[in-house]
C-alpha positions in Angstrom: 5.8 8.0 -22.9 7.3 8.0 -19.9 6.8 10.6 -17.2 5.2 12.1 -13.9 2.7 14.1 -14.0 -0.2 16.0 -12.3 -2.8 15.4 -15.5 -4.7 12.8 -15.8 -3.9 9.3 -17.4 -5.1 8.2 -20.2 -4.6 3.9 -20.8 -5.2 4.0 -24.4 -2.7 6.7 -24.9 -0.2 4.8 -23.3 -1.2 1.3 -25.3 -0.7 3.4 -28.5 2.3 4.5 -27.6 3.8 1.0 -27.4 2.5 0.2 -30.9 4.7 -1.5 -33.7 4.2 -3.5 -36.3 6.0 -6.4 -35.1 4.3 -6.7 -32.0 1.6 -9.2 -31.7 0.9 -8.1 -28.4 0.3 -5.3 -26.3 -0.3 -5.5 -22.6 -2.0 -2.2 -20.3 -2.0 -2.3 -16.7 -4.5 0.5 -15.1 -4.1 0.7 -10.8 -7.2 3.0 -10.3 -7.8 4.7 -7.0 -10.3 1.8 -5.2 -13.3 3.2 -2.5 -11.5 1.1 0.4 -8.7 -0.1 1.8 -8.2 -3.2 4.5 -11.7 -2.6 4.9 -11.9 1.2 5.5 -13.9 3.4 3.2 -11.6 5.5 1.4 -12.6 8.8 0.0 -9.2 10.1 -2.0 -5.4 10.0 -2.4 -2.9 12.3 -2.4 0.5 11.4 -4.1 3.7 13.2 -3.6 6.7 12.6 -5.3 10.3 12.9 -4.8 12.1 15.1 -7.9 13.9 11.8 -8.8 10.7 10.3 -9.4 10.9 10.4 -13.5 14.1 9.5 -13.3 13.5 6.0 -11.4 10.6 6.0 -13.9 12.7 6.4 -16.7 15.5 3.9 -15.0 13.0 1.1 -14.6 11.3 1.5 -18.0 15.0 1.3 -19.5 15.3 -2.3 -17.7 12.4 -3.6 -18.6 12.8 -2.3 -22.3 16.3 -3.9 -22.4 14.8 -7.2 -22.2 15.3 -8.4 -26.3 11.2 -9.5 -26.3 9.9 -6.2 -25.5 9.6 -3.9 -28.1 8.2 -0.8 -26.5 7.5 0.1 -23.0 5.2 3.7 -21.5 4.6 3.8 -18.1 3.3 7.2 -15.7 2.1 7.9 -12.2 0.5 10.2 -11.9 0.9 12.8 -8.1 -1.4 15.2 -6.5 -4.7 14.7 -5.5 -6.9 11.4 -7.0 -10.5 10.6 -6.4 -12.0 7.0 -6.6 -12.2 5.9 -10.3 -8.9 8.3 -11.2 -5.9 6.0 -12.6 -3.1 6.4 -10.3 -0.4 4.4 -12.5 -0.8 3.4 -16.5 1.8 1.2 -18.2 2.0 -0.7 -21.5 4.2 -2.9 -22.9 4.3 -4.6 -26.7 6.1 -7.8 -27.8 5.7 -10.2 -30.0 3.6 -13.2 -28.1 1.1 -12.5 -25.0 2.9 -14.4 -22.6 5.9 -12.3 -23.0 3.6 -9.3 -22.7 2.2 -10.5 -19.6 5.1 -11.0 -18.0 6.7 -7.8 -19.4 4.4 -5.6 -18.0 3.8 -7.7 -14.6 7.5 -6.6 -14.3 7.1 -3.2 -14.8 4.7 -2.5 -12.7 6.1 -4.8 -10.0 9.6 -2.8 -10.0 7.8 1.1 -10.3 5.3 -0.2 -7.0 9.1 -1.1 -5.5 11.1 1.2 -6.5 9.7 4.3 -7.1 9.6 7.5 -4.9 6.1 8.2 -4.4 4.1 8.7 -1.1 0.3 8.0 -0.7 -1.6 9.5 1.3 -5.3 7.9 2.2 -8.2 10.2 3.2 -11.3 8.2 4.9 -14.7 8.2 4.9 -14.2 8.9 8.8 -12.2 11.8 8.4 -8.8 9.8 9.5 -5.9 9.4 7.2 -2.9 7.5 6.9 0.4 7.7 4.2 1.5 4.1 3.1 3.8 2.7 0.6 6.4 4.8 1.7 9.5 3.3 -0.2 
């Protein structure tokens, strides 16, 4: 599970698609769309994202996976427009001990926040806005 996507996210979907039975461990990481920001009321986000988008996804995912003590990785962002409480980004990752799980999926959603081509824009409670994390 790997992908893009205007639809919502769904966490648990993601966990269970990381399940095997060797796994002793599987790690979810939920960034929700948050009422502020630097201390300025937020109200909603709008994410666009460049058509290479899924493929970075896909790339990163691919790295991460590659790494012999994770046994599954599913990770999506989701684009368009997000009110507070929506989940913006869902990944999950399964391995065999915790720590590696941790670590796994601190990874993952370290490189997509880096690397992939998404743009944010913030809408505030004072009617101003502002795009950030503009790769």
């Amino acid at each position: 599970m790997i992908t893009v996507t205007s639809e919502p996210l769904d966490v648990a979907a993601h966990e269970g698609a990381v399940g095997d039975l060797r796994a002793g461990a599987t790690v979810s990481f939920a960034g929700v769309v948050r009422d502020h920001d630097h201390g300025r009321s937020v109200t909603l986000l709008e994410y666009e994202a460049h058509p290479s988008a899924e493929e970075v996804l896909r790339e990163v995912a691919a790295e991460i996976a590659a790494d012999p003590e994770v046994y599954a990785v599913a990770v999506s962002h989701r684009v368009g427009t997000l009110r507070i409480g929506d989940v913006a980004l869902a990944a999950a990752v399964s391995t065999a001990h915790r720590a590696a799980a941790f670590a796994a999926c601190a990874r993952l959603v370290d490189e997509v926040k880096k690397r992939l081509p998404v743009w944010k824009r913030q809408v505030f409670a004072d009617g101003t806005e502002e795009w950030v994390n503009c790769p």
